[in-house]
matplotlib code that plots the C-alpha trace (Angstrom):
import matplotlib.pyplot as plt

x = [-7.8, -5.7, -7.3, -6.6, -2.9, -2.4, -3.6, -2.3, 1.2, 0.9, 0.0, 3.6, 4.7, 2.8, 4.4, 5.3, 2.7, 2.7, 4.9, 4.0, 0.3, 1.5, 2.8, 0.6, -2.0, -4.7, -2.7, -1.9, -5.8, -6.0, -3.3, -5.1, -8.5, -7.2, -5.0, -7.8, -10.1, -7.3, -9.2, -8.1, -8.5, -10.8, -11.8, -11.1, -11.7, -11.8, -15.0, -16.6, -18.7, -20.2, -17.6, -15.1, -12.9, -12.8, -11.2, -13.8, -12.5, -14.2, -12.4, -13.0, -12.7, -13.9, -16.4, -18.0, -17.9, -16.8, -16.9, -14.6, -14.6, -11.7, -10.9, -8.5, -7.0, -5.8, -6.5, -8.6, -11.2, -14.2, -16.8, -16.7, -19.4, -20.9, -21.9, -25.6]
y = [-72.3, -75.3, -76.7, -73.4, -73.8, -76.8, -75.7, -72.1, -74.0, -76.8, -73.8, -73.1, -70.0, -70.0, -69.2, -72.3, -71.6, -74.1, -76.7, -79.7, -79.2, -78.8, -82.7, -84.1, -86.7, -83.8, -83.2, -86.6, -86.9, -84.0, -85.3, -88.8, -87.0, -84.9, -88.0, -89.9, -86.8, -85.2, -82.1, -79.4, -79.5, -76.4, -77.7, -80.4, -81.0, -84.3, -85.4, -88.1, -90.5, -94.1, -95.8, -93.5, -90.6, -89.7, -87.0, -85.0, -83.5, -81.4, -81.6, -79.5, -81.2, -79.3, -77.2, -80.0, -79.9, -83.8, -84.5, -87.6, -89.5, -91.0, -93.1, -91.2, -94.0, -96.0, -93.3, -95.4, -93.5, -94.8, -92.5, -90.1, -88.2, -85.4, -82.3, -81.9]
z = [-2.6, -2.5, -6.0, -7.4, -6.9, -7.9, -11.6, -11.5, -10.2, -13.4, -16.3, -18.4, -16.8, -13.8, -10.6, -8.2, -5.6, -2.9, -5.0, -2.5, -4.1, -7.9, -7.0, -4.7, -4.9, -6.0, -8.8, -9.9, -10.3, -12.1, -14.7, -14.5, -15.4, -18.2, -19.5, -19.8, -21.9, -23.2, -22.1, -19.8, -15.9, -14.8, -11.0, -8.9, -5.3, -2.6, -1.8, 0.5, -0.8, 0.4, -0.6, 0.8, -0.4, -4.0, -5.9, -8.4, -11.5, -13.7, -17.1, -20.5, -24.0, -27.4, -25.8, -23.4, -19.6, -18.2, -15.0, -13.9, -10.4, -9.2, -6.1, -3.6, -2.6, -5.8, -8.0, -10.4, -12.4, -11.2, -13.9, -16.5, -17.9, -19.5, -17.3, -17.6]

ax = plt.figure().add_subplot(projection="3d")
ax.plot(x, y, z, "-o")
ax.set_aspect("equal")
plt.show()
């Protein structure tokens, strides 16, 4: 619920919902992620991994399906790739 906020809250024209979300560190990753593709954001969610916490992001660029890793802490993209 909270991911979908954040990108109904960042689409031009969409209400503010929860505006603490539409600028958190969630969102932040989701700009980094689509920044980096210059793609759209579609999902994105905080999950644990070995190394710790890390933001996933699942990004859409000309008809592909990228899914890009980032670390929750420094928000440095750890991995991008294609959705299999």
């Amino acid at each position: 619920m909270a991911v979908a906020a954040v990108l109904i809250a960042r689409r031009p024209g969409g209400p503010a919902i929860r505006p603490t979300l539409a600028n958190g560190p969630l969102a932040s990753a989701v700009d980094t992620a689509e920044n980096y593709l210059h793609g759209k954001a579609i999902r994105a969610g905080l999950d644990r991994s070995a190394s710790g916490l890390i933001y996933d992001v699942t990004v859409v660029k000309a008809g592909r399906i990228f899914d890009v890793r980032l670390d929750a802490r420094s928000g440095r993209i750890l991995s991008a790739a294609i959705n299999k």
